[in-house]
NUNUFI-72396 format. One record per residue (C-alpha): x, y, z; residue in three letters. Coordinates in Angstrom, 3 decimals, always signed. Layout:
<sites>
> east/north/up/residuo
> X/Y/Z/ALA
...
</sites>
This chain:
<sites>
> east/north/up/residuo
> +0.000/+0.000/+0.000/UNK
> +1.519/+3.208/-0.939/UNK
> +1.996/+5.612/+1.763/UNK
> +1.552/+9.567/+1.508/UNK
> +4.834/+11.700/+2.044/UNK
> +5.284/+13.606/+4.913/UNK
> +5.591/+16.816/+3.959/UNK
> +9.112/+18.505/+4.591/UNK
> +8.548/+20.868/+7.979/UNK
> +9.689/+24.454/+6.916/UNK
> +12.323/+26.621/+8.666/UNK
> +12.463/+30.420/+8.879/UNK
> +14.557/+32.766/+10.650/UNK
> +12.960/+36.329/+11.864/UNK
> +14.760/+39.888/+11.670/UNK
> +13.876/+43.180/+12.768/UNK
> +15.342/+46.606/+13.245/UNK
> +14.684/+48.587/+16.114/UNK
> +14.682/+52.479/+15.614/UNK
> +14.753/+55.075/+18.377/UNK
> +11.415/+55.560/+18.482/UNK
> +9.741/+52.593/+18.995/UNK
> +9.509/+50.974/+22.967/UNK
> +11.205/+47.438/+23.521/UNK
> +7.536/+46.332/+24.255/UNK
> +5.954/+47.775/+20.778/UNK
> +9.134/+46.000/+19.647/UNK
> +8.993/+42.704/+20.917/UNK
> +5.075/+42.600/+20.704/UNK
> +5.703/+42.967/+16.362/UNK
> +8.274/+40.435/+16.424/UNK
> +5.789/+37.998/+18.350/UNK
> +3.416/+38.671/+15.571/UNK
> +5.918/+38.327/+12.627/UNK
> +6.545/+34.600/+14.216/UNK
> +2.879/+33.861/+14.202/UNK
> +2.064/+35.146/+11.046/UNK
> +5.162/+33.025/+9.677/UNK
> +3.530/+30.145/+11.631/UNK
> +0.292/+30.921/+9.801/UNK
> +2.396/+30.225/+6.610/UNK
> +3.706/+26.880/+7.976/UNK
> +7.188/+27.765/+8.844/UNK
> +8.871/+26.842/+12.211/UNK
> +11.386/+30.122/+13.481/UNK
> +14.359/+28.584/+14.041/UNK
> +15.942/+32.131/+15.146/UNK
> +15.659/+35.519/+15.393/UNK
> +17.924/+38.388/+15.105/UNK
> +17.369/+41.879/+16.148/UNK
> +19.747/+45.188/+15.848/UNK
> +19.666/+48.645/+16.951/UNK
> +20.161/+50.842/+14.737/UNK
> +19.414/+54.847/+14.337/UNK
> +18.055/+54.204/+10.661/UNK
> +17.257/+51.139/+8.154/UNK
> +20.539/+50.270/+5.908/UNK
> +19.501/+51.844/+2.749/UNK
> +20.938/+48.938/+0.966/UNK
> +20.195/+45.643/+2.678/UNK
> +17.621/+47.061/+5.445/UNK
> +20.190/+45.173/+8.165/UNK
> +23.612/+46.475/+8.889/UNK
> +26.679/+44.060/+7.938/UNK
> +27.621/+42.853/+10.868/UNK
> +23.878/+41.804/+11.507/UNK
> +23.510/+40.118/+7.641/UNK
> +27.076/+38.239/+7.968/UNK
> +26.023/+36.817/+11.587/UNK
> +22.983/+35.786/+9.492/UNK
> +24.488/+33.766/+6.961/UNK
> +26.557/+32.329/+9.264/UNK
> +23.628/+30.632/+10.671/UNK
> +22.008/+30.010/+7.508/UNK
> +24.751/+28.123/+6.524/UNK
> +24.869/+26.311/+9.973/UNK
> +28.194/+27.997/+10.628/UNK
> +27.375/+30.037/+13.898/UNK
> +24.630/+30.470/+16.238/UNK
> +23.000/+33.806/+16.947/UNK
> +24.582/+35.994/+19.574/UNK
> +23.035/+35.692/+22.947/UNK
> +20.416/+32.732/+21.175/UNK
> +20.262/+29.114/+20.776/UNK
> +19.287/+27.221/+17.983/UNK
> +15.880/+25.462/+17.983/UNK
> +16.780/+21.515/+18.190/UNK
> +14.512/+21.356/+15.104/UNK
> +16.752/+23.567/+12.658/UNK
> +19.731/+21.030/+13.382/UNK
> +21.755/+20.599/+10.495/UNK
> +20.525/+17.008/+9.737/UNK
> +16.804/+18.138/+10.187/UNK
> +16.403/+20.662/+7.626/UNK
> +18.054/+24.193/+6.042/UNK
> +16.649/+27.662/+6.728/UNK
> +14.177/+28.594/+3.784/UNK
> +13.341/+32.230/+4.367/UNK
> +14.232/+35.219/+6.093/UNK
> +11.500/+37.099/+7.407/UNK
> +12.025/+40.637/+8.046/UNK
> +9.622/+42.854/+10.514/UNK
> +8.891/+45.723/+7.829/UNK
> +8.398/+46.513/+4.271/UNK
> +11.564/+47.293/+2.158/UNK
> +12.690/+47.489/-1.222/UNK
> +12.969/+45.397/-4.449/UNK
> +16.694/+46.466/-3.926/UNK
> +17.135/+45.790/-0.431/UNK
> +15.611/+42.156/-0.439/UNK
> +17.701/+41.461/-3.047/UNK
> +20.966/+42.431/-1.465/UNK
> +19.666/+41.048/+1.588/UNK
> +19.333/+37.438/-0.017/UNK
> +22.911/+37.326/-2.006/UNK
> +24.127/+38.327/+1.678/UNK
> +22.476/+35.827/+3.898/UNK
> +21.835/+32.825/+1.234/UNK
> +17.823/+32.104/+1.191/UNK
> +14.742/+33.768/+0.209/UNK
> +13.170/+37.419/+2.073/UNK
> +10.297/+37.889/+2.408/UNK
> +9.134/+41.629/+4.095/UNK
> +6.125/+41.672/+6.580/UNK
> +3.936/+43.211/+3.838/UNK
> +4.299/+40.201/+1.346/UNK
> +3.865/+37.666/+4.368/UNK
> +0.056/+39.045/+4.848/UNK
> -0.589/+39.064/+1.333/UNK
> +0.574/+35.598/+1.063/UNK
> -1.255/+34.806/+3.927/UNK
> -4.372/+36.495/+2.550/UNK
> -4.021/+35.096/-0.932/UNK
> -3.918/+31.632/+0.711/UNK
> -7.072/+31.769/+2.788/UNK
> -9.589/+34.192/+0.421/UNK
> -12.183/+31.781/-0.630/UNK
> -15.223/+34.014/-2.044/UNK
> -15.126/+35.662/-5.430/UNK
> -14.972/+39.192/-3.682/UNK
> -11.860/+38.186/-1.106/UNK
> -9.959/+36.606/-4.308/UNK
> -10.714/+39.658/-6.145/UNK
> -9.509/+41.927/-2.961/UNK
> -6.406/+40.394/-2.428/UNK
> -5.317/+40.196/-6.267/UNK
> -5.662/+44.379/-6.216/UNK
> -3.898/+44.791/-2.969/UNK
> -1.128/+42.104/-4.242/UNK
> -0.581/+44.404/-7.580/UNK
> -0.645/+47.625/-5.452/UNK
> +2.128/+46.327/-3.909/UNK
> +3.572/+45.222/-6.788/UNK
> +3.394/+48.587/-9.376/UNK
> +6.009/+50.627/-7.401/UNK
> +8.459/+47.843/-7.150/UNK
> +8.479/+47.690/-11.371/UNK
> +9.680/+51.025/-11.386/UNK
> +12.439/+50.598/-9.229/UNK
> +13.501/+46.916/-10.641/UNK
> +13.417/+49.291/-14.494/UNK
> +16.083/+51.512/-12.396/UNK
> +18.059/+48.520/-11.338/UNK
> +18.141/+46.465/-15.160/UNK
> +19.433/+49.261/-16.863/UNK
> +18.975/+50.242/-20.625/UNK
> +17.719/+46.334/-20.937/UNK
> +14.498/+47.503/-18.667/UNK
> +14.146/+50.519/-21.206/UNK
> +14.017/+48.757/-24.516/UNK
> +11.899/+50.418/-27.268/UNK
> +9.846/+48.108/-28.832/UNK
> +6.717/+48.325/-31.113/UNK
> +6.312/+44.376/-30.679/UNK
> +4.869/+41.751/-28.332/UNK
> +1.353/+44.115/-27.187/UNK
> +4.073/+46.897/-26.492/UNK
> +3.096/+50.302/-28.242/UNK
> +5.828/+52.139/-30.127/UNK
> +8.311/+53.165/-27.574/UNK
> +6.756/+50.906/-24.985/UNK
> +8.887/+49.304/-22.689/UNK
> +8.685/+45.900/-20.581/UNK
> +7.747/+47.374/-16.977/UNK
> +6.059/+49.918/-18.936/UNK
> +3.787/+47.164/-20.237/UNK
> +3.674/+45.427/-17.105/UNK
> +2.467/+48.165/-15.390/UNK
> +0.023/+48.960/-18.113/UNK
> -1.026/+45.628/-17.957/UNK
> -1.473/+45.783/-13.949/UNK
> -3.369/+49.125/-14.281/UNK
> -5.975/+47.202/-16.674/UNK
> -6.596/+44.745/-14.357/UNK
> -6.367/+46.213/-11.183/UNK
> -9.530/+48.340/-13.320/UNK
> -11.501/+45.073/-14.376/UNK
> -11.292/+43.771/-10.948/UNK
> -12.561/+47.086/-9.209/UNK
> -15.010/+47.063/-11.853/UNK
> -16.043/+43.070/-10.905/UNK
> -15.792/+44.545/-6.650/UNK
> -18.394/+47.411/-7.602/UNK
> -20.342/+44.650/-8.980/UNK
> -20.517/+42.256/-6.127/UNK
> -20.900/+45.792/-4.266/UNK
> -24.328/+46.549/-5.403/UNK
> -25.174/+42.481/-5.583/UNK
> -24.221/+42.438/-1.366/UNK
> -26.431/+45.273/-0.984/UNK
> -29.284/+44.486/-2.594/UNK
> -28.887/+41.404/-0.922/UNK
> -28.136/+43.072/+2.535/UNK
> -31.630/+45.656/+2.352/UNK
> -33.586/+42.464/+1.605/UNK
> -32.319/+40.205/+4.398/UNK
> -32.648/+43.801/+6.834/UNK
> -36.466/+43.982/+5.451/UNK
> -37.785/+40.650/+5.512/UNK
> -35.524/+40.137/+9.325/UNK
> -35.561/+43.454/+10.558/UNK
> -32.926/+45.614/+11.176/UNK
> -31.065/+44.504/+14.539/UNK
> -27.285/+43.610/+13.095/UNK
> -24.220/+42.918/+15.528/UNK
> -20.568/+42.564/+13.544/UNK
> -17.796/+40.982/+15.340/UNK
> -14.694/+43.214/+14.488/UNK
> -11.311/+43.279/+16.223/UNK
> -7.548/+42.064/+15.975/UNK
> -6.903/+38.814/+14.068/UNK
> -7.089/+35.566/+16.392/UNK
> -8.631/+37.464/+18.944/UNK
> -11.596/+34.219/+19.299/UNK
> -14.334/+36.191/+16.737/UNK
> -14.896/+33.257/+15.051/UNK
> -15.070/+30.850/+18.293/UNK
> -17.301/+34.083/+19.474/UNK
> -19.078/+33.704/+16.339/UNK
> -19.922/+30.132/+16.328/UNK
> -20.605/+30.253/+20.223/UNK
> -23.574/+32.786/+19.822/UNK
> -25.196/+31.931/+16.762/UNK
> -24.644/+27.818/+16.593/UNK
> -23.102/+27.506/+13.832/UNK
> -20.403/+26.087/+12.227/UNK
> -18.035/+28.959/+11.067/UNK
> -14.136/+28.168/+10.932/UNK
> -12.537/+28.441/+14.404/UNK
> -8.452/+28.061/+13.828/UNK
> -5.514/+28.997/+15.941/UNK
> -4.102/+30.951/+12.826/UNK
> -3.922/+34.562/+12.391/UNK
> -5.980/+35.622/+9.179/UNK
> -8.033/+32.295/+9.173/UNK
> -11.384/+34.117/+8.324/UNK
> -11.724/+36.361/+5.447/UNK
> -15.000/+36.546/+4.129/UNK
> -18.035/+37.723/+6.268/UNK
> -20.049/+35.349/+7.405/UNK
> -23.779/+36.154/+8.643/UNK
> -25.763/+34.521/+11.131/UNK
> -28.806/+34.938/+13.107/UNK
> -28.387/+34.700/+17.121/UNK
> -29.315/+31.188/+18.756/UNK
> -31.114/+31.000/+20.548/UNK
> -33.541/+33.337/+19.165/UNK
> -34.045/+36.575/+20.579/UNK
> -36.743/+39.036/+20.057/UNK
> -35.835/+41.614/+18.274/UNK
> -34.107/+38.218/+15.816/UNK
> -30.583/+39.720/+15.879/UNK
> -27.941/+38.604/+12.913/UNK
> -24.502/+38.530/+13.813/UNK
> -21.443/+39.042/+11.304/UNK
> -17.942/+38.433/+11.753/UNK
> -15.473/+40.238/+9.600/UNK
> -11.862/+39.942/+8.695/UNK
> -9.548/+40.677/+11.725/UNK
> -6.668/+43.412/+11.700/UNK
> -3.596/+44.148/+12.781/UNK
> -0.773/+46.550/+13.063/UNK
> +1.142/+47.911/+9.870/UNK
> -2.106/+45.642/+7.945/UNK
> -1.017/+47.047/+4.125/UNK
> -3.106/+50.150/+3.118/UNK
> -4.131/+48.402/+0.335/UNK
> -5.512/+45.455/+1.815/UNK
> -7.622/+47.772/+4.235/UNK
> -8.837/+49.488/+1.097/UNK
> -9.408/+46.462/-0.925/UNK
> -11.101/+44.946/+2.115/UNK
> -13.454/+48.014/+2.694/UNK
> -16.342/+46.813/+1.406/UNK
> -16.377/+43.609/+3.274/UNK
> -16.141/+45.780/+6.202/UNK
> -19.352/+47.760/+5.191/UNK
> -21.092/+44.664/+7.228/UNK
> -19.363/+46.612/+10.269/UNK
> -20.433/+49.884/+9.131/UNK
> -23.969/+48.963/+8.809/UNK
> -24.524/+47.096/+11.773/UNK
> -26.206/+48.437/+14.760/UNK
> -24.171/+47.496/+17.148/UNK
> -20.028/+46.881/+17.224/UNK
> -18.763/+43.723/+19.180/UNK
> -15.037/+44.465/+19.326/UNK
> -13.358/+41.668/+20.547/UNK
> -9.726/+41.531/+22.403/UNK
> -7.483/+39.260/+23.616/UNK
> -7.292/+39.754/+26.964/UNK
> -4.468/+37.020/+27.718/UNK
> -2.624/+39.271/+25.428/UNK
> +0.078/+41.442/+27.166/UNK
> +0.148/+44.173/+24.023/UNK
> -3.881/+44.131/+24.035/UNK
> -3.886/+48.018/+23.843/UNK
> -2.064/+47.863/+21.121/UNK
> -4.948/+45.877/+19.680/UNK
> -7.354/+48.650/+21.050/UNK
> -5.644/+50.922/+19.408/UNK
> -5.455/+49.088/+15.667/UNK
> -8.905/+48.419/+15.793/UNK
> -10.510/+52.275/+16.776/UNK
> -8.212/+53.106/+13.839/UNK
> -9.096/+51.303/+10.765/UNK
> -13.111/+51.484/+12.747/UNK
> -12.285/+55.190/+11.768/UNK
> -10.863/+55.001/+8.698/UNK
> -14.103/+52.521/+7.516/UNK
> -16.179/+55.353/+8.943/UNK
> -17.986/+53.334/+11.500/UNK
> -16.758/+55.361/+14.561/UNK
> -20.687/+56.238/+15.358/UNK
> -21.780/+53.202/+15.170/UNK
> -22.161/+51.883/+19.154/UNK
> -19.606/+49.311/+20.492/UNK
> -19.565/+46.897/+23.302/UNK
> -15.834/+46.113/+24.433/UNK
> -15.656/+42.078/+24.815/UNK
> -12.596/+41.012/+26.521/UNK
> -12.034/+37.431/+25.344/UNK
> -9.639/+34.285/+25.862/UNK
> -9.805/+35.909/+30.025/UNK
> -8.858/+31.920/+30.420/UNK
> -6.078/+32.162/+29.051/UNK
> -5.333/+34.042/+31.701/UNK
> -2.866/+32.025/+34.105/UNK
> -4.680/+30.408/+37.343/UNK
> -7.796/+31.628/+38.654/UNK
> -6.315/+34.359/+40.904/UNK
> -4.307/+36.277/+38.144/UNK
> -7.762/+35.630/+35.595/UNK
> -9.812/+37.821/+38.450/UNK
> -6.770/+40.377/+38.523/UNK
> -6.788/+40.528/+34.910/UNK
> -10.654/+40.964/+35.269/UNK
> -11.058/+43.615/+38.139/UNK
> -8.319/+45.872/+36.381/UNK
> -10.153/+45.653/+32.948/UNK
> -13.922/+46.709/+34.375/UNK
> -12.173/+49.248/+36.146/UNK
> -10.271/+50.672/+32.967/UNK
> -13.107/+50.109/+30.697/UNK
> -16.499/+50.795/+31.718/UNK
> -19.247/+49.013/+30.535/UNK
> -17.103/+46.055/+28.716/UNK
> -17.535/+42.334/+28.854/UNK
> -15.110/+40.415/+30.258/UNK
> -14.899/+36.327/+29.304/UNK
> -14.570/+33.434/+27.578/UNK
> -16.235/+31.754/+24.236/UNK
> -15.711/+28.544/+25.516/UNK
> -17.690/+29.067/+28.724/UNK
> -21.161/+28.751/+28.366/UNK
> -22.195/+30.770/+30.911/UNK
> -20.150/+33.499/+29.467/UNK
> -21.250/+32.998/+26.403/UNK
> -25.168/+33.588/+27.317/UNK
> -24.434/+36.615/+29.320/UNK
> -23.311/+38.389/+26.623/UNK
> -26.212/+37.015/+25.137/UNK
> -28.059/+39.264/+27.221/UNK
> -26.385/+42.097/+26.535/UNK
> -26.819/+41.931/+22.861/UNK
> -30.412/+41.193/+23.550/UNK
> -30.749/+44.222/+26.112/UNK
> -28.895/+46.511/+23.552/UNK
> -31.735/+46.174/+21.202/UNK
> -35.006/+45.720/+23.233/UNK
> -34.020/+49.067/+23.994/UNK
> -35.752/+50.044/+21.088/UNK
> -38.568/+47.822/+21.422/UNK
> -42.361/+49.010/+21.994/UNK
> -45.377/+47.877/+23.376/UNK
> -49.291/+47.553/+22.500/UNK
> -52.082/+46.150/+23.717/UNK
> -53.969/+43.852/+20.854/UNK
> -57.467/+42.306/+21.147/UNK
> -58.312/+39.042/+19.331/UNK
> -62.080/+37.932/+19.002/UNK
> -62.598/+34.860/+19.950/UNK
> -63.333/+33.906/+15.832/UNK
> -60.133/+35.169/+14.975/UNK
> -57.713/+32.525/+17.331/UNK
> -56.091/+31.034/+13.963/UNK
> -54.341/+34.334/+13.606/UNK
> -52.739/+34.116/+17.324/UNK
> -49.484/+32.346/+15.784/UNK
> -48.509/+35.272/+13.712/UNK
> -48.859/+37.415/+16.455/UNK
> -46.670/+35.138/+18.953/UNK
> -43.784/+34.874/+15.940/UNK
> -44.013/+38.090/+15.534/UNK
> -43.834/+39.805/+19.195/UNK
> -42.936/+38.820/+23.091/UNK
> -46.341/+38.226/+24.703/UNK
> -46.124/+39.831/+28.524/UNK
> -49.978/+39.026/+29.331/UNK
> -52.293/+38.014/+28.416/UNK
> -56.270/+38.016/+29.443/UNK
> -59.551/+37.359/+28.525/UNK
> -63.311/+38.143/+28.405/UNK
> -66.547/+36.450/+26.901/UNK
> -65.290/+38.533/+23.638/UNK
> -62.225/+37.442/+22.710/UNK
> -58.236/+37.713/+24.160/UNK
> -56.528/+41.121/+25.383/UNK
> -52.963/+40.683/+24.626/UNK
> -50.145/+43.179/+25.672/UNK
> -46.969/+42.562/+23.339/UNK
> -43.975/+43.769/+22.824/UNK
> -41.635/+43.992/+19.509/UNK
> -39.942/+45.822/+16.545/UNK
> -41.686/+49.012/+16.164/UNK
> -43.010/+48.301/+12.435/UNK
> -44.526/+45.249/+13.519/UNK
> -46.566/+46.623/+16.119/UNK
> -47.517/+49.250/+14.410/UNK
> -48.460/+46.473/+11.523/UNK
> -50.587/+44.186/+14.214/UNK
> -52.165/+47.590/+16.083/UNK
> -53.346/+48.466/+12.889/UNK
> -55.286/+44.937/+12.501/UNK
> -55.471/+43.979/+16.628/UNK
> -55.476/+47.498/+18.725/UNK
> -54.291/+50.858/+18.629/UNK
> -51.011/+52.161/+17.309/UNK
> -48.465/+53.070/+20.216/UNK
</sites>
């Protein structure tokens, strides 16, 4: 019986400059990030180098010192200063495949970087575009990513053009190249056409979401929650926790994409749908934000923000922080928010979880502090959803004759019954619901409120 290869683990080594400006924590909480999201790409870390420096090397992004210590250890010569090697990067087990470095550079200084240290680099920007390209499943998310992967892409022509020479300036009338045309001139003709036809396919699916969105909002009213916050934060286990259903839940960063809507289970009254949306994070590539904007409209038109944190997470105001900002930039800063502090089980033993707890009601009124996996949790914030929108609720009193009883199912579908009594005529019923649908039953059943 033929048996299925293993596939060959992947090794990575992380490296990062740290400029004046930026705090050893704001440091150190980037580099954990750059690990995960190389994680999220399969790769073990093997190492990681870091170096003080007033300024990026304008030619290699690392100064030489840094890149030769590098290769060293690339070419299992050396260990890294002050480090150890990971048993799994031993010689025998496998050879370092990537650098990853913790900002975006230059066509020109990855590839000096790689002749110097002897494998691939790969910048933070490209990681979450590959990481993106991987896990957009939808027609729209394909469609995002392939813009924000050629907005990336466009500036670098001009600079690899620089670096070929007169090669990269041929003039050619030949090939699709107009008279005088050159290769990256044609590429980048070629990316501005499609980066067009795409937008043109997004505006598309635009108006088709919509349209879409108004008639779920009519026939289901319009009480919305979205789920928004910093990647791996537990929306989706938050997701599938309040609604039942069976959404992706995956210890990756970037593992949901596309928005998914629900409607919260158990039922409520007002029927609520919940949405989660792609998560974020810091130095996330303008263009992905921009390409990703109209996914995010399910944020923007939502009545209600659940923004989710990580409260095991040391750096989680750095999360805060990521979040309010691309909430602003989406132009959903009026829309109202509920702070959830997730994962608080994560949260060493039971004594440091209440710590954590206490100091986060205290700092941020109003918020929710739990966990997805806790039941209990889980239907208390339940509640709060629920509360949110029965704030907005009204109430009528409705009389049914006693010949009209069929009709007393639409009414209990359709609104909370809080009493109900009778006479020799018929039922008195006192409801409560959406305002449009008591107005609809007082206008049959009873007066208008």
């Amino acid at each position: 019986m033929r048996r299925e290869a293993k596939e060959k683990q992947k090794y990575a080594v992380v490296a990062a400059v740290q400029l004046p400006n930026v705090s050893d924590v704001e440091f150190e909480a980037s580099l954990t990030e750059l690990r995960e999201l190389a994680k999220t790409l399969g790769y073990e870390i093997a190492a990681t180098f870091v170096q003080k420096r007033a300024s990026f090397d304008a030619t290699a992004y690392l100064g030489a010192g840094k890149r030769q210590e590098i290769r060293g250890f690339v070419d299992h010569e050396a260990e890294p200063v002050g480090l150890e090697r990971l048993p799994a990067a031993d010689p025998e087990a496998g050879r370092i495949d990537v650098l990853f470095v913790d900002h975006e550079i230059s066509p020109s200084q990855a590839r000096n970087l790689e002749k110097e240290v002897g494998c691939e680099v790969m910048d933070r920007t490209m990681v979450i575009l590959e990481i993106f390209q991987r896990h957009a499943n939808s027609r729209a998310a394909r469609a995002q990513v392939e813009i924000a992967r050629l907005a990336y892409l466009a500036p670098r022509l001009r600079e690899a053009a620089k670096l070929a020479g007169p090669q990269g300036r041929q003039r050619s009338g030949t090939g699709g190249r107009g008279a005088g045309e050159s290769h990256t001139e044609l590429d980048r003709r070629k990316i501005r056409d499609r980066i067009a036809e795409l937008q043109q396919e997004i505006a598309a699916m635009d108006v088709e979401r919509k349209t879409q969105r108004a008639r779920r909002q009519e026939r289901q009213g319009l009480a919305s929650v979205a789920l928004v916050g910093y990647t791996n934060a537990g929306k989706s286990t938050l997701m599938r926790a309040l609604t039942g259903s069976e959404v992706l839940v995956a210890d990756k960063l970037f593992a949901t994409l596309d928005t998914t809507v629900r409607a919260l289970h158990p039922e409520s009254m007002p029927r609520v749908l919940v949405s989660d949306t792609v998560g974020f994070i810091k130095n996330l590539p303008h263009g992905l934000v921009a390409s990703f904007k109209s996914t995010l409209e399910e944020a923007l038109d939502a009545s209600l923000l659940l923004h989710v944190v990580d409260a095991s997470d040391p750096g989680f105001e750095r999360q805060l922080q990521v979040t309010d900002a691309v909430i602003a930039e989406i132009g959903a800063n009026d829309v109202p928010r509920i702070r959830v502090f997730n994962k608080i089980d994560h949260v060493g033993d039971p004594a440091a979880q209440a710590e954590r707890e206490a100091a986060l009601r205290a700092a941020y009124s109003g918020c929710i502090v739990m966990s997805a996996r806790r039941p209990g949790d889980v239907a208390a914030l339940r509640e709060a959803i629920v509360a949110f929108f029965r704030r907005d609720l009204v109430e009528a009193e409705l009389f049914l004759p006693w010949s009209a009883q069929q009709l007393r199912g639409e009414i209990f579908a359709t609104c909370e019954v809080l009493e109900e009594r009778a006479d020799s005529e018929g039922a008195f019923l006192r409801v409560r619901g959406e305002r449009e649908a008591v107005r609809g039953l007082s206008e049959r059943f009873g007066r208008a409120p």
